[in-house]
C-alpha positions, -999 to 999 in steps of 0.1 A, spaced: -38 603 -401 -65 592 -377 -57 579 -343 -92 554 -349 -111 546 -383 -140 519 -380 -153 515 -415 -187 495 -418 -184 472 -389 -212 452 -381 -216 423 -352 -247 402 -342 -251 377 -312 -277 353 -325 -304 370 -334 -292 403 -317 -279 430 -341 -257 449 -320 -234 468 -345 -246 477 -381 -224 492 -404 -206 510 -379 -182 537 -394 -163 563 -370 -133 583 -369 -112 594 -337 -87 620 -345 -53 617 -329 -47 639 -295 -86 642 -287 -115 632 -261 -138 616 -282 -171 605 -264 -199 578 -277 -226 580 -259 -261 556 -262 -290 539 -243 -282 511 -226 -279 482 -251 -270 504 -281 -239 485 -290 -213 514 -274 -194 486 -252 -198 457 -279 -182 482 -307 -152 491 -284 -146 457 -277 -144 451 -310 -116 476 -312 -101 457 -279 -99 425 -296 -124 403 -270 -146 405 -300 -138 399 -338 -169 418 -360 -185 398 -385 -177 423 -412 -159 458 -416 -123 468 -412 -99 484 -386 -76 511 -391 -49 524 -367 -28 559 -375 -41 550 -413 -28 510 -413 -54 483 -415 -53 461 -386 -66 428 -379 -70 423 -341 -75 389 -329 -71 393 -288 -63 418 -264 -28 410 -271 -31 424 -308 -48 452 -294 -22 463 -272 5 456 -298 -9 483 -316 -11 502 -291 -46 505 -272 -56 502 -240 -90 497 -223 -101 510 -190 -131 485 -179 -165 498 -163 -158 465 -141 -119 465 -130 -99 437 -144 -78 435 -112 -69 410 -91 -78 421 -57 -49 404 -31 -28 418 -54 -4 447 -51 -5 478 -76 31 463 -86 19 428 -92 -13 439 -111 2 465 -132 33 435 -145 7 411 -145 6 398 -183 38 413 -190 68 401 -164 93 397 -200 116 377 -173 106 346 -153 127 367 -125 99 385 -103 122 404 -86 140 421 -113 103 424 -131 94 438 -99 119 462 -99 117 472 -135 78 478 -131 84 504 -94 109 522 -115 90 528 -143 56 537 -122 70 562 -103 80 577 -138 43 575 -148 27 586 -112 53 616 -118 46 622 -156 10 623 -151 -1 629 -117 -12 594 -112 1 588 -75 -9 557 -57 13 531 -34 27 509 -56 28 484 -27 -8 488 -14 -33 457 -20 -55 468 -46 -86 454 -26 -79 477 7 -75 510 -24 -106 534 -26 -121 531 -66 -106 562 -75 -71 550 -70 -83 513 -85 -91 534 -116 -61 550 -115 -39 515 -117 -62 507 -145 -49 532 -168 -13 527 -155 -14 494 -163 -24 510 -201 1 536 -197 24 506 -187 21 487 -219 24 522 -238 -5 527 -250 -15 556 -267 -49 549 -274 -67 550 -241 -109 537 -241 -124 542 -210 -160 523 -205 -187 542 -176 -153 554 -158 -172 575 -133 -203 546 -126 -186 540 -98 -168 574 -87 -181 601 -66 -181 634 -76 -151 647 -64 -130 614 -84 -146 622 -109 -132 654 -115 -96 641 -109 -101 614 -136 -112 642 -158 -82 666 -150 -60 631 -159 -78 626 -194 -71 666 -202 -35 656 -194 -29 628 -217 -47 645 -240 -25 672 -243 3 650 -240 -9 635 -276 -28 606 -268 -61 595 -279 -89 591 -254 -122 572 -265 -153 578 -237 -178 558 -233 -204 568 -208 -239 578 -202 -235 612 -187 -243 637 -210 -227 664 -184 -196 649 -183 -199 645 -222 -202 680 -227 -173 688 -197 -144 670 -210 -146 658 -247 -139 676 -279 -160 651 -301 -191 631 -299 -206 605 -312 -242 590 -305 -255 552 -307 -289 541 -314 -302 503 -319 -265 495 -336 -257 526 -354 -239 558 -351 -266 587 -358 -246 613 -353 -213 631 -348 -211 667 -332 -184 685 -322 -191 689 -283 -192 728 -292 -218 724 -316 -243 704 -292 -258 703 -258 -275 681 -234 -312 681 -245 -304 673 -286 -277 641 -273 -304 628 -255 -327 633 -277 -305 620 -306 -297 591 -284 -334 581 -273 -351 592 -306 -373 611 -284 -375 647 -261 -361 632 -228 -376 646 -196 -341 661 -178 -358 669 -148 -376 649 -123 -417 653 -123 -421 654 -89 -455 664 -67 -452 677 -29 -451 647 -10 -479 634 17 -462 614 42 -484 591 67 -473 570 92 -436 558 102 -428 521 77 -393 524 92 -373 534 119 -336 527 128 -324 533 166 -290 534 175 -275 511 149 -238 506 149 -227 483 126 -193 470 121 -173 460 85 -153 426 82 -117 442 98 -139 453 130 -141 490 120 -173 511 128 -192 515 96 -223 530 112 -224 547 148 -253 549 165 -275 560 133 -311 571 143 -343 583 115 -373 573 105 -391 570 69 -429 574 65 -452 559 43 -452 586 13 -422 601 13 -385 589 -3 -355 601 21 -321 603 1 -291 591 22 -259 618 6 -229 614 11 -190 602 -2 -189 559 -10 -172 542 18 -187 567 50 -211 539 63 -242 542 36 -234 503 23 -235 489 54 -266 507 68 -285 495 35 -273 455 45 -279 458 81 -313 469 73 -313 439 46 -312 415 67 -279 407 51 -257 425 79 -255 420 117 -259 450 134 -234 454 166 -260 469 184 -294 487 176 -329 483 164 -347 482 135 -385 485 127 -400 477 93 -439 477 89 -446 470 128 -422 445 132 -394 452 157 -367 435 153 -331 431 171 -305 431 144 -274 420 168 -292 391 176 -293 378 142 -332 387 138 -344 391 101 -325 373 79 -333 384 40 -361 361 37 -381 371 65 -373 408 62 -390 404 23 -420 383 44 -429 410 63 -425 434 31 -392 447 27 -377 454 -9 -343 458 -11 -327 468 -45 -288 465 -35 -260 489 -50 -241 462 -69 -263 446 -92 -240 422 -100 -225 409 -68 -262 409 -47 -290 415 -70 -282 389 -99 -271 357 -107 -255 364 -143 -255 331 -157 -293 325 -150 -317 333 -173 -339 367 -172 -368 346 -158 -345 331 -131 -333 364 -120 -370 378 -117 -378 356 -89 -350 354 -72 -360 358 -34 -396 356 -42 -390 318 -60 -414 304 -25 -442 326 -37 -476 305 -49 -477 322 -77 -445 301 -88 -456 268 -81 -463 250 -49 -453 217 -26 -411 233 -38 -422 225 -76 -422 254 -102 -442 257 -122 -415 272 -151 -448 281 -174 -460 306 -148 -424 320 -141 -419 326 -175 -452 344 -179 -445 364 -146 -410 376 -162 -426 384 -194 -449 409 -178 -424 427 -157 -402 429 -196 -429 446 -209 -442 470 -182 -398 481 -177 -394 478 -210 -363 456 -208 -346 451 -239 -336 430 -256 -380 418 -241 -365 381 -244 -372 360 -204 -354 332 -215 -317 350 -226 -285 349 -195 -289 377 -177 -250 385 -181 -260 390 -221 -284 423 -210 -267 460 -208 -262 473 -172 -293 495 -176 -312 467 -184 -301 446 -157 -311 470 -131 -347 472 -143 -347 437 -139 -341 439 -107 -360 470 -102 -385 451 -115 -384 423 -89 -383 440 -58 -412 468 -70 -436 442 -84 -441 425 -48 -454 459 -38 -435 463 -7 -440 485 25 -401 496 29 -379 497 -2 -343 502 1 -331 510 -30 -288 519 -37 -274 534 -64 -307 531 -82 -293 544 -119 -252 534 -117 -241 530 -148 -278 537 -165 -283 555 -198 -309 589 -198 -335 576 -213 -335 544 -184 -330 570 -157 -360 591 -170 -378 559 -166 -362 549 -134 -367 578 -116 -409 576 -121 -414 543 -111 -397 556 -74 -419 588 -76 -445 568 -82 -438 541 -53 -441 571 -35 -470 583 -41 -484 548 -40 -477 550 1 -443 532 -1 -420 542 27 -379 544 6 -349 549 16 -324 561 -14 -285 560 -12 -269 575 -44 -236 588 -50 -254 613 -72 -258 642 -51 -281 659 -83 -302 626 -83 -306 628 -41 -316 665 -47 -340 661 -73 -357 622 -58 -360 630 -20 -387 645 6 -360 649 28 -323 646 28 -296 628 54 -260 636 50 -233 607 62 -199 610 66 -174 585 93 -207 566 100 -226 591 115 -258 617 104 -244 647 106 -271 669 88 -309 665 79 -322 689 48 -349 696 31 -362 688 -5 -341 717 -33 -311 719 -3 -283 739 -17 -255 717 -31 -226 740 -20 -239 730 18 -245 691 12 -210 692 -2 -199 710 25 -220 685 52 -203 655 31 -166 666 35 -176 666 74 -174 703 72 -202 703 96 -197 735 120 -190 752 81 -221 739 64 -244 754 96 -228 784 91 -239 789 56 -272 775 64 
């Protein structure tokens, strides 16, 4: 039997179709991927399956038995587990305390505890899943946070494993290990259901694919039997541009420039040490490197939203002393400075607003809002509805909560925002995290063509292929520092090389 058959399931939210008639079988012991625009009902169909949805119609079979599942609790009962693109941990936590969490079977916590260590060191052993069950998941890098997100699954003995965007927030290099995991279960005889928006990844680790478009499965390949260019095509309904359009760049005079900036983190450590370079007017430089090697806090201390230790920053002829406390947010956007932040969702939104809310957030003192501090809500709405139609965010609707838009969709929005005020400097991080082809295609030429317009912009991506194929020129960080400076089309061997701090290596190969 099956491990997975969906037959006919359909779900709307209001007027929003976002499953129709959604059949799909997932054989036992495979890597099944589903792959989709942004919006295309992948992560509203598996939650379906995960019980924090019930469909409106259509049935649910597990290893051949109909199921009806009410909550995550059902779900788990019969045995599936889900792997969240946003953790569902509780940070102060230990890895002990969040993996019992939901499941103590004792009102003792210590013999719970106990229980739980002596049956994760089983798992860590069984599957190569090694982390400190004692560490605070907050102080754990995101690779190892993943990784007590599937023993938690593992935990409850699951054998149906769904992972949604698992590598949006991984670097390369996690990526891979998460990738060598899946195999492992795999083998092992689970079931692992993909969800993600990398076709590379796709075609590297799953045995079956299926594609999403508007609500509806429109095809099912084995991953042999396809390639990049048809699942994108299949999942856009169009030929996708895989390759960034990209003319030599002109660049003018110096919009930026960062002088000895040292900038420290909450516990006192040295993010950034002494970081020097400027950006012209015309030209994007890509910031490489590993997450967690100073590129954050450079972005916020540049922000405005930051202090600097020590340093100076000039944006657009303005010199400015960040360790004093100069250039808060709102006067570094005054003197025009766009800032599109690496977590959408933690800086660049406000989920429960409305669309319309989220458009002007930042900008909501601009005349063209209202004036004396009244809005006028006619003109904001008007404003938002322009910016929906020339990013095409779907669903095109100013008035729905932000928090109701796919990921994709919710970076255009902000996108949107800061690109709209037509800004001298724009920082932008992590521009296309968690962003489906076809929004990344469109993504990608709104930067280029910021560019080309004479905007100054500074790009952080984890995405070494996306620094590679966006910037002019090309820093590499790694402990806080610059430790190399490339051209545009630098080989990837030496970035890697420059990122692992193999510095005295990576000149060598140069």
């Amino acid at each position: 039997m099956p491990a997975i058959e969906l037959i006919g399931i359909c779900k709307s939210f209001g007027a929003v179709r976002a499953n129709h008639e959604i059949s799909l079988t997932v054989e036992k012991g495979t890597i099944h991927g589903i792959v989709g625009e942004n919006g295309a009902g992948k992560s509203t169909l598996m939650s379906i399956l995960y019980g924090f949805y019930q469909a409106d119609s259509g049935e649910i079979r597990v290893d051949g038995k109909k199921v009806e599942i009410a909550d995550t609790n059902a779900a788990i009962a019969a045995g599936i587990g889900m792997v969240h693109q946003h953790f569902m941990l509780v940070d102060n936590f230990t890895v002990v305390e969040n993996v019992m969490l939901g499941a103590e079977q004792s009102g003792f916590l210590s013999s719970g505890i106990a229980r739980v260590r002596k049956e994760l060191k089983r798992l860590e052993a069984e599957h190569g899943l090694d982390v400190d069950p004692d560490a605070i998941v907050d102080e754990l890098p995101v690779g190892l946070q993943q990784r007590v997100e599937i023993l938690k699954s593992l935990y409850r003995r699951a054998d149906i494993l769904i992972l949604d965007e698992p590598t949006g927030v991984l670097t390369p290099a996690e990526a891979d290990q998460l990738f060598a995991v899946l195999r492992q279960l795999r083998d092992e005889g689970r079931t692992i259901i993909l969800i993600t928006h990398k076709l590379r990844e796709i075609m590297a680790v799953t045995d079956t694919v299926s594609v999403m478009r508007r609500g509806e499965i429109v095809a099912t390949r084995p991953t042999a039997e396809t390639n990049v260019a048809e699942l994108a095509e299949l999942m856009v309904g169009r030929r996708v541009l895989l390759s960034v359009d990209r003319p030599k760049a002109s660049p003018r005079e110096v919009r930026l420039a960062v002088r000895d900036l040292t900038v420290r983190d909450g516990r006192g450590v040295a993010m950034t040490k002494n970081v020097s370079f400027e950006v012209r007017a015309g030209e994007i430089v890509g910031i490489a490197g590993v997450a967690g090697n100073g590129q954050s806090e450079l972005l916020e201390a540049i922000a405005g939203i930051r202090r600097a230790e020590s340093g100076r920053i000039d944006v657009a002829g303005h010199r400015l002393d960040p360790s004093s406390g100069e250039g808060d947010p709102a006067f570094m956007r005054r003197i025009g400075l766009g800032h599109v932040p690496e977590d959408r969702h933690h800086m660049g939104l406000v989920l429960p607003f409305e669309e319309c809310e989220n458009a002007m957030l930042g900008y909501q003192g601009d005349a063209r809002y209202g004036r004396s501090g009244l809005l006028d809500i006619g003109s904001m709405r008007r404003a938002a509805r322009r910016e929906i139609e020339a990013y095409d965010i779907r669903p095109p609707d100013c008035r729905l909560k932000t928090a109701n838009f796919s990921g994709g969709n919710q970076q255009k929005i902000v996108l949107a925002r800061e690109m709209e005020r037509d800004p001298a400097v724009l920082l932008i991080g992590q521009p296309t995290r968690g962003v489906d082809v076809g929004a990344i295609e469109f993504i990608h030429r709104r930067i280029v063509a910021m560019r080309d317009a004479g905007k100054a912009i500074l790009l952080v991506s984890v995405e070494l292929d996306e620094i590679r194929a966006l910037s002019d020129r090309i820093l590499v960080m790694f402990d806080g520092r610059i430790v190399g400076e490339r051209q545009s089309g630098a080989d990837e061997a030496e970035l890697g090389l420059l990122m692992a701090g193999v510095e005295g290596h990576a000149k060598e190969v140069a």
